[in-house]
Kinemage of the C-alpha trace (Angstrom):
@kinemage 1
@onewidth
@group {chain A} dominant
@subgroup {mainchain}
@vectorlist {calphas} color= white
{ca unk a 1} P 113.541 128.244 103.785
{ca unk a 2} L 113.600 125.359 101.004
{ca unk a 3} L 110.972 122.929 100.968
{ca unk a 4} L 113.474 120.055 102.361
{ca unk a 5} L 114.416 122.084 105.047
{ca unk a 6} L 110.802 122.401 105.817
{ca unk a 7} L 110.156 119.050 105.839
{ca unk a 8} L 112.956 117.805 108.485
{ca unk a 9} L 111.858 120.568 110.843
{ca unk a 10} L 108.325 120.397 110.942
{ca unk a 11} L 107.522 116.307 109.826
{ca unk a 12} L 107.370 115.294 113.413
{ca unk a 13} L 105.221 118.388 114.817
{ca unk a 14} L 103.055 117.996 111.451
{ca unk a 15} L 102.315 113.870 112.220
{ca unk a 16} L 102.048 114.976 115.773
{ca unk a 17} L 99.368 117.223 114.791
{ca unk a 18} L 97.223 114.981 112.591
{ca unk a 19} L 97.413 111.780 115.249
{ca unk a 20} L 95.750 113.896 117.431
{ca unk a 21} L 93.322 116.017 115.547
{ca unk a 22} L 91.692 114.010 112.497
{ca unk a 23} L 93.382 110.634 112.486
{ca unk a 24} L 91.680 107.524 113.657
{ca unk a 25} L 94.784 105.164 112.703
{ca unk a 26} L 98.540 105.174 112.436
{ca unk a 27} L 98.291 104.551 108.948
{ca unk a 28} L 95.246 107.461 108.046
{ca unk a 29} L 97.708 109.539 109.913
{ca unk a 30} L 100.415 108.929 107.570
{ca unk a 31} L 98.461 108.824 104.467
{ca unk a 32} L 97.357 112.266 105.661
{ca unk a 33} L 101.242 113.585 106.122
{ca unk a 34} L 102.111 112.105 103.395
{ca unk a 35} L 99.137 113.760 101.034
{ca unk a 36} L 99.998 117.309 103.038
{ca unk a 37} L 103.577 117.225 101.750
{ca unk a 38} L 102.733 116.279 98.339
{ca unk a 39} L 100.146 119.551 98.163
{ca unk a 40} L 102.826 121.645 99.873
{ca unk a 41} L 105.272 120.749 97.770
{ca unk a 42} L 103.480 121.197 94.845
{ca unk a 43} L 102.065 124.910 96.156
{ca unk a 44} L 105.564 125.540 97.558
{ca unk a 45} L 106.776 128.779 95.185
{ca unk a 46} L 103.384 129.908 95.369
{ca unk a 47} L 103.439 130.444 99.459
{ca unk a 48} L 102.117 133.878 100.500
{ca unk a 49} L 103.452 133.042 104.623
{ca unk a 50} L 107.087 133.145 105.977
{ca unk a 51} L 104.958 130.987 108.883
{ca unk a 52} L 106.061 127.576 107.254
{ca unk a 53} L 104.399 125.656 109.958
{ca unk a 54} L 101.107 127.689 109.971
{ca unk a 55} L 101.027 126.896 106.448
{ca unk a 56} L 101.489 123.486 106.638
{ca unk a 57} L 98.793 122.688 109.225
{ca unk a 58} L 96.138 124.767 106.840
{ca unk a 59} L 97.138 122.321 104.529
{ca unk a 60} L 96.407 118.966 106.292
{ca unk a 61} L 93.409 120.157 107.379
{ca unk a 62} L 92.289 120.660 103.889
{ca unk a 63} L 93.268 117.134 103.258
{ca unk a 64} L 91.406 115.806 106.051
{ca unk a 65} L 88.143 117.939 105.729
{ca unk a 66} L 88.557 116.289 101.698
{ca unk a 67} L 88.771 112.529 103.021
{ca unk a 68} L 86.378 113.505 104.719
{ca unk a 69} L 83.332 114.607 102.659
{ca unk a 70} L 84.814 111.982 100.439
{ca unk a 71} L 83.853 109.360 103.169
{ca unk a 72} L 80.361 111.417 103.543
{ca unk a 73} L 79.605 111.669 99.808
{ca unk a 74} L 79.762 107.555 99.907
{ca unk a 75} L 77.906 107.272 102.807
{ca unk a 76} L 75.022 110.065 101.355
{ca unk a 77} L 75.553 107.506 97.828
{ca unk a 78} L 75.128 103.916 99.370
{ca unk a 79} L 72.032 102.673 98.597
{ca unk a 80} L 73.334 101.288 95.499
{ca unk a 81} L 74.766 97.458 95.206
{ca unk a 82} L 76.941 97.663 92.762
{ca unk a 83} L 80.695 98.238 93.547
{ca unk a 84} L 82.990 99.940 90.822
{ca unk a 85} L 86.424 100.273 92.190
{ca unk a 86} L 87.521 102.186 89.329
{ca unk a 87} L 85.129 103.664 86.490
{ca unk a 88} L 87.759 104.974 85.159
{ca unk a 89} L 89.556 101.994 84.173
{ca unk a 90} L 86.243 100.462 82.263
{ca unk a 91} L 88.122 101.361 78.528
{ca unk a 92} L 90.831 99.127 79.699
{ca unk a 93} L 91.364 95.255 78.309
{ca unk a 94} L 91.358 92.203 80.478
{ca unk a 95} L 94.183 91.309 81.914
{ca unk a 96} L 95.358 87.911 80.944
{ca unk a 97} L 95.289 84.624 83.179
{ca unk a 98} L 98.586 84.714 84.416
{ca unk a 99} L 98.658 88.432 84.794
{ca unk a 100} L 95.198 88.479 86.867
{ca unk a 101} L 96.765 85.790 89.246
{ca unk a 102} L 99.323 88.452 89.947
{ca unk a 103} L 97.513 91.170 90.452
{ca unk a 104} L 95.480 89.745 92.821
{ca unk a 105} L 97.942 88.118 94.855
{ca unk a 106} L 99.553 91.760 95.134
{ca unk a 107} L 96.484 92.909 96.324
{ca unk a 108} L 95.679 90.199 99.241
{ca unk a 109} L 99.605 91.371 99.564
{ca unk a 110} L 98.246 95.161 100.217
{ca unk a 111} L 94.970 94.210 102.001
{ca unk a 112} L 96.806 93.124 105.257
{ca unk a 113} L 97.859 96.811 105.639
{ca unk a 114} L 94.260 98.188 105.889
{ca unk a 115} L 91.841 98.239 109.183
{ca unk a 116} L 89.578 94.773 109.844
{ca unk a 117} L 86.358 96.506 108.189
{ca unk a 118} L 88.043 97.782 104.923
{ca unk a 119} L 89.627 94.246 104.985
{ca unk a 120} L 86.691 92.213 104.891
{ca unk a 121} L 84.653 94.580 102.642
{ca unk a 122} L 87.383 94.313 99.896
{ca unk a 123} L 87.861 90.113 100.428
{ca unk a 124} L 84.200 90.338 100.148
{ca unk a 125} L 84.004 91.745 97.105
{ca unk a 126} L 87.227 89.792 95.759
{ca unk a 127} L 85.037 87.051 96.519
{ca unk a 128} L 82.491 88.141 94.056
{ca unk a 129} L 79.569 89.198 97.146
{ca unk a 130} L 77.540 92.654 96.837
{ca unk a 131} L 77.388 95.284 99.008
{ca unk a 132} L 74.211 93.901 100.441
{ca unk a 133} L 75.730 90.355 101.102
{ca unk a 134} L 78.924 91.843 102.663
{ca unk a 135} L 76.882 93.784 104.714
{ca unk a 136} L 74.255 90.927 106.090
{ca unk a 137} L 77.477 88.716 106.598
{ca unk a 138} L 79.479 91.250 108.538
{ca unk a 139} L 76.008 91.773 110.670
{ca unk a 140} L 76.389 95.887 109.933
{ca unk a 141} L 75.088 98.507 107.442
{ca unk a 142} L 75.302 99.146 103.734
{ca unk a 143} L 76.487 101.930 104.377
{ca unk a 144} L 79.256 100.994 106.557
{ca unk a 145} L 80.399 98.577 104.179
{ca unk a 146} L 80.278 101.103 101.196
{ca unk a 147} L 82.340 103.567 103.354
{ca unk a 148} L 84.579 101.043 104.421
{ca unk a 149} L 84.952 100.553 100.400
{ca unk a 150} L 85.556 103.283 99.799
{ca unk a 151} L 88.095 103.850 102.089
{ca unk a 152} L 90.235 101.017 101.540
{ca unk a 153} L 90.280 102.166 97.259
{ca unk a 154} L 91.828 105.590 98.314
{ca unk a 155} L 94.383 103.580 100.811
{ca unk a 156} L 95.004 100.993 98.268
{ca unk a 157} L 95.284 103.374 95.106
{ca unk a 158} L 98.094 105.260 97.880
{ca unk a 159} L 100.009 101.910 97.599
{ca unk a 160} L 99.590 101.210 93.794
């Protein structure tokens, strides 16, 4: 069986399977699907199973149980006030004027597509607030607001 085969037969059982077992939205259900196909296909010569659909459901529960002790490790590391949403990029230059303007029209553009919590947490810091002040505004936790942070950068980095 090729790996596009694969996919047309088993997409809708597959997105079936994550709504009802680890998803709590449409679109976390879809980001999941579309993160198990990516690790299948990449894994896809390497296969030990003719079971093509057995196979497939190990592998979004893999990806779930990763998004979520990546939710838990920011929950367990929320104490801090400081937001970084991307360490990575710290070597990088400023963007100029007209290219900042841009970018962060693009992503008020993206920011409709995540949940109401991840929404406000990311305006909030758009809006230059720390965690702490996000959190005291939206009348909830730290923690939810880091995890809600957190959340929205690995939905928003799906969309980039």
């Amino acid at each position: 069986m090729t790996f596009d085969h694969a996919y047309r037969s088993y997409r809708a059982r597959l997105a079936h399977y994550i709504r009802r077992r680890c998803a709590q939205t449409p679109l976390e259900a879809e980001d999941v699907l579309q993160e198990t196909f990516l690790q299948a296909w990449r894994a896809w010569s390497n296969r030990t199973t003719d079971n093509v659909l057995a196979w497939l459901t190990g592998v979004a529960r893999r990806v779930f149980a990763h998004l979520l002790r990546e939710a838990n490790r920011v929950k367990r590391g929320a104490g801090s006030d400081h937001v970084s949403w991307a360490e990575e990029d710290d070597q990088r230059a400023a963007p100029a004027p007209q290219e900042a303007a841009v970018l962060l029209d693009q992503l008020r553009q993206r920011a409709v597509t995540l949940g109401p919590a991840q929404r406000a947490a990311v305006l909030g810091v758009m809006n230059d607030l720390t965690v702490s002040e996000i959190a005291e505004r939206g009348a909830v936790s730290i923690q939810s607001v880091s995890a809600a942070l957190k959340l929205a950068r690995l939905r928003l980095t799906h969309f980039a």
